[in-house]
C-alpha positions, 0 to 999 in steps of 0.5 A: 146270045148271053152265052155265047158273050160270056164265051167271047169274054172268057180268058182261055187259050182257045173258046169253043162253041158246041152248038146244036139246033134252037127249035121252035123258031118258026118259019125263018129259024134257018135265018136265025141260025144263020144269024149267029155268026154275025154276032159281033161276040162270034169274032171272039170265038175260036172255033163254032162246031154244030149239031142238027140239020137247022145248025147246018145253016149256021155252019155253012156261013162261018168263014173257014177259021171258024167252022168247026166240025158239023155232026148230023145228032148229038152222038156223033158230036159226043164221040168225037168230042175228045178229039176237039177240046184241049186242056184250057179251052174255054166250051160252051154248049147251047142248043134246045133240050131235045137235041140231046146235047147231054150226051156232050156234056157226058163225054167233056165229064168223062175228059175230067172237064167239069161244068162250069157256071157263067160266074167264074172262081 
């Protein structure tokens, strides 16, 4: 929930979340995912795009200006990541090390958009 704060606090044309699945959760993980979008931080958030089958849940519940693009793994997401960042956007990516979100991270790098702490200039 840090994260996506530091996002909605952010000062840029538009924040975009890129979330994928949060494993290990237990029996109510769909619940907890689905959770995310009554954050209050989430009404700060332009748009929400998720990744895996638990991230489903949360997409499904985000109203319409919201909801991203949903991707079934991290490929997909990567290849089409170009298409969804602007120059000025605020990204956050979030989800557990083995939905291989890297391959995002690898595709924004190769956009020339660098990785950025959560403590600014």
């Amino acid at each position: 929930r840090a994260a996506m704060q530091v996002l909605a606090e952010a000062d840029a044309s538009r924040k975009l979340a890129f979330l994928g699945d949060m494993k290990e959760l237990g029996e109510k993980e769909h619940d907890f995912h689905r959770e995310v979008a009554n954050w209050p931080c989430t009404d700060a958030i332009d748009t929400i795009h998720t990744v895996g089958p638990l991230m489903k849940s949360l997409h499904d519940v985000l109203p319409d200006g919201k909801r991203g693009q949903h991707y079934e793994d991290s490929a997909a997401m990567a290849a089409q990541v170009a298409h969804l960042v602007q120059a000025g956007d605020a990204v956050l990516l979030k989800a557990s090390l083995s939905t291989n979100m890297r391959k995002v991270v690898d595709a924004l790098q190769e956009l020339g958009h660098p990785p950025m702490d959560n403590k600014g200039p």
